[in-house]
Biopython code that builds the backbone (N, CA, C, O; Angstrom):
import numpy as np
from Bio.PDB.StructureBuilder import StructureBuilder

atoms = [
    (1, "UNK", "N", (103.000, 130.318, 36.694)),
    (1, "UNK", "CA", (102.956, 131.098, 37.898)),
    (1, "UNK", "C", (102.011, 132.270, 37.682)),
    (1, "UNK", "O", (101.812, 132.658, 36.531)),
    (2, "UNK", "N", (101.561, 132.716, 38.464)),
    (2, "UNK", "CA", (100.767, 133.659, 38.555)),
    (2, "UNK", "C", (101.278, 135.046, 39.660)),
    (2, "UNK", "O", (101.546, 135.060, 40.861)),
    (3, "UNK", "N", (101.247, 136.442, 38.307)),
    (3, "UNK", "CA", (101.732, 137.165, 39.039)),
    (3, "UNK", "C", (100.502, 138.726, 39.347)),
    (3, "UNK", "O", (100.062, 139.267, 38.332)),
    (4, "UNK", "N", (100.157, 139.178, 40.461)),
    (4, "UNK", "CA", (99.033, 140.183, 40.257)),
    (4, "UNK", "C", (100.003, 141.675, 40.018)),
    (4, "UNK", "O", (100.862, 142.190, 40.734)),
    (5, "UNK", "N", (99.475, 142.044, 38.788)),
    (5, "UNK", "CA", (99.988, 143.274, 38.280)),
    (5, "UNK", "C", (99.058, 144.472, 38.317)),
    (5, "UNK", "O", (97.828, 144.469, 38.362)),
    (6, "UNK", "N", (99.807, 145.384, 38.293)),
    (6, "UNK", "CA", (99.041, 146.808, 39.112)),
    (6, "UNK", "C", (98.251, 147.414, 36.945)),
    (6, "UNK", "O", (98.971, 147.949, 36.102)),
    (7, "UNK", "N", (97.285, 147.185, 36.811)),
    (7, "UNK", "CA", (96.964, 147.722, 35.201)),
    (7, "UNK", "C", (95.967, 148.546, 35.005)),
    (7, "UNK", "O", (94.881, 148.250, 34.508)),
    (8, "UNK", "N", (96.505, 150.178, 35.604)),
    (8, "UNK", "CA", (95.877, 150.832, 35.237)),
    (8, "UNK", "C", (96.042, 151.693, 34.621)),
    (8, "UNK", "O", (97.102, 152.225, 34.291)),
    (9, "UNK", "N", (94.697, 152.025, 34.311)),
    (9, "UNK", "CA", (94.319, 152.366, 32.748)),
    (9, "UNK", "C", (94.170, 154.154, 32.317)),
    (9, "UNK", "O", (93.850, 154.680, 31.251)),
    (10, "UNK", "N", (94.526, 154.712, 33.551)),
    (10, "UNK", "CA", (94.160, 156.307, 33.706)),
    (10, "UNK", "C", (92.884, 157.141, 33.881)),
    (10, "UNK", "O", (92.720, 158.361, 33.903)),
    (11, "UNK", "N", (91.787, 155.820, 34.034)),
    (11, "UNK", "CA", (90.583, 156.466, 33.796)),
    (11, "UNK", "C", (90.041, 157.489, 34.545)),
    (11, "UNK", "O", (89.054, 158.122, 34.172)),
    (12, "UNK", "N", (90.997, 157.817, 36.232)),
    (12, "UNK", "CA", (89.932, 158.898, 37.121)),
    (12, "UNK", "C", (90.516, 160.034, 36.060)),
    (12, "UNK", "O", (91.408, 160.091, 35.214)),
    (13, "UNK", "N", (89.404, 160.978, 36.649)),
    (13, "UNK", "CA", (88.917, 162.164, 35.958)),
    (13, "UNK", "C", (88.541, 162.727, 36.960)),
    (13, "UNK", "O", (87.912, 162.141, 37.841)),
    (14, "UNK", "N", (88.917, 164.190, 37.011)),
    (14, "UNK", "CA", (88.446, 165.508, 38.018)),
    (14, "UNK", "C", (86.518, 164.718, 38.359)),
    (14, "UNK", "O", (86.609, 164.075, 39.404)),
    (15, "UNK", "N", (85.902, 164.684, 38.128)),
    (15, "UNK", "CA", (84.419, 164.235, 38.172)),
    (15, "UNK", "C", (84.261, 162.768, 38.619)),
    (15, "UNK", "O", (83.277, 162.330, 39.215)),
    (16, "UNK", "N", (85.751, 161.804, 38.127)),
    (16, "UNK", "CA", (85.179, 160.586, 38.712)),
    (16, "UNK", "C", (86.957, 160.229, 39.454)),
    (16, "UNK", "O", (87.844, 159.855, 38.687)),
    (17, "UNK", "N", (87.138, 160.346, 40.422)),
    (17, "UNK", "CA", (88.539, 160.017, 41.551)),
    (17, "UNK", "C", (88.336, 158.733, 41.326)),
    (17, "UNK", "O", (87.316, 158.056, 41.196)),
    (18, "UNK", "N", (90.202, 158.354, 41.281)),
    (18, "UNK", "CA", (90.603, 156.828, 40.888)),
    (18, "UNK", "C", (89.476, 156.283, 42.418)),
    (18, "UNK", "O", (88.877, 156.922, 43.284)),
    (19, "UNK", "N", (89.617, 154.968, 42.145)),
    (19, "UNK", "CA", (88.628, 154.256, 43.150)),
    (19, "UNK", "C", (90.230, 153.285, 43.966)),
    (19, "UNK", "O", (90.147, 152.215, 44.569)),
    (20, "UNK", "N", (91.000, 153.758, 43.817)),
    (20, "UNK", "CA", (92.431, 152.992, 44.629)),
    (20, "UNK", "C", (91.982, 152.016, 44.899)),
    (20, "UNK", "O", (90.962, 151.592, 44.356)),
    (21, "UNK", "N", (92.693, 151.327, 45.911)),
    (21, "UNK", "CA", (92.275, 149.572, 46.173)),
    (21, "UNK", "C", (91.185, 148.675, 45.615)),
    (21, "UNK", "O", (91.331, 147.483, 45.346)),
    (22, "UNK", "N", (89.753, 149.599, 45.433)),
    (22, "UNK", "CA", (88.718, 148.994, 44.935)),
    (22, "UNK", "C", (88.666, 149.173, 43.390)),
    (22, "UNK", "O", (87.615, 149.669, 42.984)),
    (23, "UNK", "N", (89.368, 148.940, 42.685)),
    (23, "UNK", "CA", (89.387, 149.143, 41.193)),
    (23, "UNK", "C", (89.592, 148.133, 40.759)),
    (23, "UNK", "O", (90.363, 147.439, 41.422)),
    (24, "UNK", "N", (89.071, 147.568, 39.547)),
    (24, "UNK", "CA", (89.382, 145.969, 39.539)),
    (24, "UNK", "C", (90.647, 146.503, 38.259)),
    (24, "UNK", "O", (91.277, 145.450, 38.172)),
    (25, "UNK", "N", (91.037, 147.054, 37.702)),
    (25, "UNK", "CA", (92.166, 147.018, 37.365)),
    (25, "UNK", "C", (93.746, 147.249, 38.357)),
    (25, "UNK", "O", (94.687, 147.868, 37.862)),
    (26, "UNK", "N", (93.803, 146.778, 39.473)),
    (26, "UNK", "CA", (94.905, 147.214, 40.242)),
    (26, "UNK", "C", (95.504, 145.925, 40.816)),
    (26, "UNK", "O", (96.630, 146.104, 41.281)),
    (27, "UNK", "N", (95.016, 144.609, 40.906)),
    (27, "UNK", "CA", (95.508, 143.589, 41.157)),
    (27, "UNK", "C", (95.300, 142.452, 40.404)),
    (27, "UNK", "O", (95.314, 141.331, 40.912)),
    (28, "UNK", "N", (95.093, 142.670, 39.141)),
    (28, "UNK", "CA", (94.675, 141.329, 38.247)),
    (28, "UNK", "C", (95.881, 140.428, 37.863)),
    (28, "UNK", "O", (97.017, 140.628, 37.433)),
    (29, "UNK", "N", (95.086, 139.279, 38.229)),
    (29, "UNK", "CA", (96.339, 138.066, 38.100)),
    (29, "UNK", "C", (96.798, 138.065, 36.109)),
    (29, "UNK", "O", (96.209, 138.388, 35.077)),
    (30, "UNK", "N", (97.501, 137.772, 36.296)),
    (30, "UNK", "CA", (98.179, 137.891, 34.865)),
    (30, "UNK", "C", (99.025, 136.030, 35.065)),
    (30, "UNK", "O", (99.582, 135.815, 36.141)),
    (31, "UNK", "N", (99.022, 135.006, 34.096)),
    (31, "UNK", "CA", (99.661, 133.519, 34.506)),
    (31, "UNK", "C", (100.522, 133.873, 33.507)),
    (31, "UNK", "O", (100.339, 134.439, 32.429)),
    (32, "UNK", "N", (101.671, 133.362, 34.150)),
    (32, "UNK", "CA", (103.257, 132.849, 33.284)),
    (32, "UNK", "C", (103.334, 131.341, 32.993)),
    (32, "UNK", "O", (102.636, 130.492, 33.547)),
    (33, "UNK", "N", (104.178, 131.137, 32.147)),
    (33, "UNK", "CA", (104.448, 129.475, 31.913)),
    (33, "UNK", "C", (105.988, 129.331, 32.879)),
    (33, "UNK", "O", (106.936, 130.087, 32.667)),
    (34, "UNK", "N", (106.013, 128.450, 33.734)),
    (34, "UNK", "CA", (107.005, 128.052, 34.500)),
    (34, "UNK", "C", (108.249, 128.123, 34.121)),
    (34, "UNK", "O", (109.222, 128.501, 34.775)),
    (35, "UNK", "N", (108.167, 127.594, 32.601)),
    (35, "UNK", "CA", (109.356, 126.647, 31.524)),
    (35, "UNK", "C", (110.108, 128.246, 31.178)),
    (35, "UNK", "O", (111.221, 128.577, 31.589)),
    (36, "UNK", "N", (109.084, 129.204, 30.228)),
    (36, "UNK", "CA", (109.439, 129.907, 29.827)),
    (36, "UNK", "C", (109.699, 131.555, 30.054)),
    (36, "UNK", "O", (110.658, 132.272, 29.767)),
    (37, "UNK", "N", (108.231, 131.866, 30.790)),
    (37, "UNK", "CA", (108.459, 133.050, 31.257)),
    (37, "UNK", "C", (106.922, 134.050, 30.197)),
    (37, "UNK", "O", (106.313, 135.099, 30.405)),
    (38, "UNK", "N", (106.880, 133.226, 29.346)),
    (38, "UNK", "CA", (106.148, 133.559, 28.472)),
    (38, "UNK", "C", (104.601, 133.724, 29.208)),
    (38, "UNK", "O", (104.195, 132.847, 29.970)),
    (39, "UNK", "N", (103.667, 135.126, 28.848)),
    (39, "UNK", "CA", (102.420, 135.240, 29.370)),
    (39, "UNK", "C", (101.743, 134.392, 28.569)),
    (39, "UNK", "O", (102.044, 133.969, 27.453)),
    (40, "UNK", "N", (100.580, 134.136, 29.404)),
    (40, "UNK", "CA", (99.896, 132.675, 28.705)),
    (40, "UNK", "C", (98.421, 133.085, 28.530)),
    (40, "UNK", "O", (97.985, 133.923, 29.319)),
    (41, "UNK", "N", (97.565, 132.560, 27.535)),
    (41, "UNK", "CA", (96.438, 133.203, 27.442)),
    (41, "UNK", "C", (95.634, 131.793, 27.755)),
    (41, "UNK", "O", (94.420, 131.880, 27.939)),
    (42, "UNK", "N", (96.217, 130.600, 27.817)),
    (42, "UNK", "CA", (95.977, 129.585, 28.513)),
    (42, "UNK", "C", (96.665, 128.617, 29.129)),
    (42, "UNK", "O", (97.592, 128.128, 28.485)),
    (43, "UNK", "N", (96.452, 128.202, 30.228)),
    (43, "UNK", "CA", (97.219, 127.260, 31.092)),
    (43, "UNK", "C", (97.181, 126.056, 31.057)),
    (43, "UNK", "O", (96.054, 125.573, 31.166)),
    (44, "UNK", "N", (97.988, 125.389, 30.946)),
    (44, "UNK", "CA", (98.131, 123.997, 31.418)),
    (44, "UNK", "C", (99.077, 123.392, 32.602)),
    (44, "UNK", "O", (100.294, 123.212, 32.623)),
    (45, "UNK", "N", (97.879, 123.098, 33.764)),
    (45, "UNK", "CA", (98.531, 122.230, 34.788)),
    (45, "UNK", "C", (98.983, 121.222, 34.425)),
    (45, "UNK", "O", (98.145, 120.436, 33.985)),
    (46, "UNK", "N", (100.567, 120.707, 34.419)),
    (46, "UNK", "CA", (100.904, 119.737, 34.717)),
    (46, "UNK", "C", (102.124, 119.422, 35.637)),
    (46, "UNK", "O", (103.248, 119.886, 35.443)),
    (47, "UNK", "N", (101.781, 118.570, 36.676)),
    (47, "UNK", "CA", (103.007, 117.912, 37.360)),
    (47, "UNK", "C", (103.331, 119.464, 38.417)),
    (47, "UNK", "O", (104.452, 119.875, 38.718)),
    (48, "UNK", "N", (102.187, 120.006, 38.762)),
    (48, "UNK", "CA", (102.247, 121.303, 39.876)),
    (48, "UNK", "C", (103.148, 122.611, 38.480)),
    (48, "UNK", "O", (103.759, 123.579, 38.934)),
    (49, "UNK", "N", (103.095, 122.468, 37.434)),
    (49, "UNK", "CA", (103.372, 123.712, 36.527)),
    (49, "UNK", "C", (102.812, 124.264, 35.524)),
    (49, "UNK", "O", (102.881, 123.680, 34.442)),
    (50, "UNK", "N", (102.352, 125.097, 35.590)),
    (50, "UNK", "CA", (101.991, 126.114, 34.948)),
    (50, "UNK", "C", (102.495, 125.809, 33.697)),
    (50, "UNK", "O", (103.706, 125.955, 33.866)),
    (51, "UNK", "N", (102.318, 125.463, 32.498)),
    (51, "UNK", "CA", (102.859, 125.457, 31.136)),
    (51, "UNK", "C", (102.106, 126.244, 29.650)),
    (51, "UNK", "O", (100.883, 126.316, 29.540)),
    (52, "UNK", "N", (102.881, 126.684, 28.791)),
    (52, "UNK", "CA", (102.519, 127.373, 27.502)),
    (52, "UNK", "C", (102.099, 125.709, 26.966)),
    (52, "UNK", "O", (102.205, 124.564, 27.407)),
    (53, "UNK", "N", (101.462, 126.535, 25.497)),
    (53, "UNK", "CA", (101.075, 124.787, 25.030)),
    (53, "UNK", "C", (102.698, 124.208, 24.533)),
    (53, "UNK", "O", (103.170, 123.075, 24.625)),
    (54, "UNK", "N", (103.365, 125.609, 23.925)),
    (54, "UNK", "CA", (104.971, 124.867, 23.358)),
    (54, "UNK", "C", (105.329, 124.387, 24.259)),
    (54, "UNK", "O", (105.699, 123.238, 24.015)),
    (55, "UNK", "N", (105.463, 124.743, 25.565)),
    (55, "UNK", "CA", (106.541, 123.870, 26.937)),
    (55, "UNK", "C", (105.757, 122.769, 27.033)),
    (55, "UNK", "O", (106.417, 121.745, 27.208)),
    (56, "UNK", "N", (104.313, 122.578, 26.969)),
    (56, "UNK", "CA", (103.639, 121.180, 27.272)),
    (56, "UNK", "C", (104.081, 120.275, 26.098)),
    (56, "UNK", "O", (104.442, 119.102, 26.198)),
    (57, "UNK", "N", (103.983, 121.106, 24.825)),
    (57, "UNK", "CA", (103.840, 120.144, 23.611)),
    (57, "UNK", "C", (105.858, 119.667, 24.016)),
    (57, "UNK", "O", (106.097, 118.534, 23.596)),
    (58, "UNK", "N", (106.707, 120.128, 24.474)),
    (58, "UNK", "CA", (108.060, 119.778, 24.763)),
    (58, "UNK", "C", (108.219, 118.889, 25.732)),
    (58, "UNK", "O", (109.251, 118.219, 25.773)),
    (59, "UNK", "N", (107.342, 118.760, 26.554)),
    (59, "UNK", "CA", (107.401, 118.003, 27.705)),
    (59, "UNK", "C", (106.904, 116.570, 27.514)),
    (59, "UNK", "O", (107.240, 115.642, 28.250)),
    (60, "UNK", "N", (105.767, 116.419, 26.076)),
    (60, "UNK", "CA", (105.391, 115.368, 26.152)),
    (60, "UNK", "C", (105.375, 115.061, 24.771)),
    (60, "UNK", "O", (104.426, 114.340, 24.461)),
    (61, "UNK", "N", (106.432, 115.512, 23.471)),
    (61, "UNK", "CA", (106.461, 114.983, 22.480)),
    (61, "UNK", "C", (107.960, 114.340, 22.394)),
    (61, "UNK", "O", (109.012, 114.815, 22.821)),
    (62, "UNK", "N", (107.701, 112.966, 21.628)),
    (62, "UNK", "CA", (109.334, 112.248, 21.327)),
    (62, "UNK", "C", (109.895, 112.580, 20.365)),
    (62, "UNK", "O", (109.506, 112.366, 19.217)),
    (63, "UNK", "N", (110.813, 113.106, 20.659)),
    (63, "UNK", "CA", (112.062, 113.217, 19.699)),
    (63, "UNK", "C", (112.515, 111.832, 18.776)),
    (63, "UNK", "O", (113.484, 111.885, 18.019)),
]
sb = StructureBuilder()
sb.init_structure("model")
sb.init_model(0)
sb.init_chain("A")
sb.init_seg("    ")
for serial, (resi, resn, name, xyz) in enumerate(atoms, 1):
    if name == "N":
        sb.init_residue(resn, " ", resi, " ")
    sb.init_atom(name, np.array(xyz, "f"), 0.0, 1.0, " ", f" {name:<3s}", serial, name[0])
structure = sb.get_structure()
């Protein structure tokens, strides 16, 4: 899943005013794994979900 999180960083300064809405740190998507909850630094679609590689590697290794 994909959630947009507000990540900012403190940078305005008396000389440079936050840039509000237009700041690209204020809505950046951040992806979750469906299974776990866990932030993912890569995704895998499968079957419409969002998965970590552990929830994929669980989903498709035999016991």
């Amino acid at each position: 899943m994909v959630r947009y999180e507000d990540q900012c960083c403190g940078c305005a300064v008396p000389g440079y005013p936050c840039r509000g809405s237009s700041c690209p740190n204020r809505d950046v998507p951040v992806y979750y794994c469906d299974k776990c909850g866990e932030e993912l630094e890569e995704v895998y679609e499968v079957d419409g979900e969002e998965l970590c590689e552990e929830c994929l590697k669980e989903k498709f290794l035999k016991k």
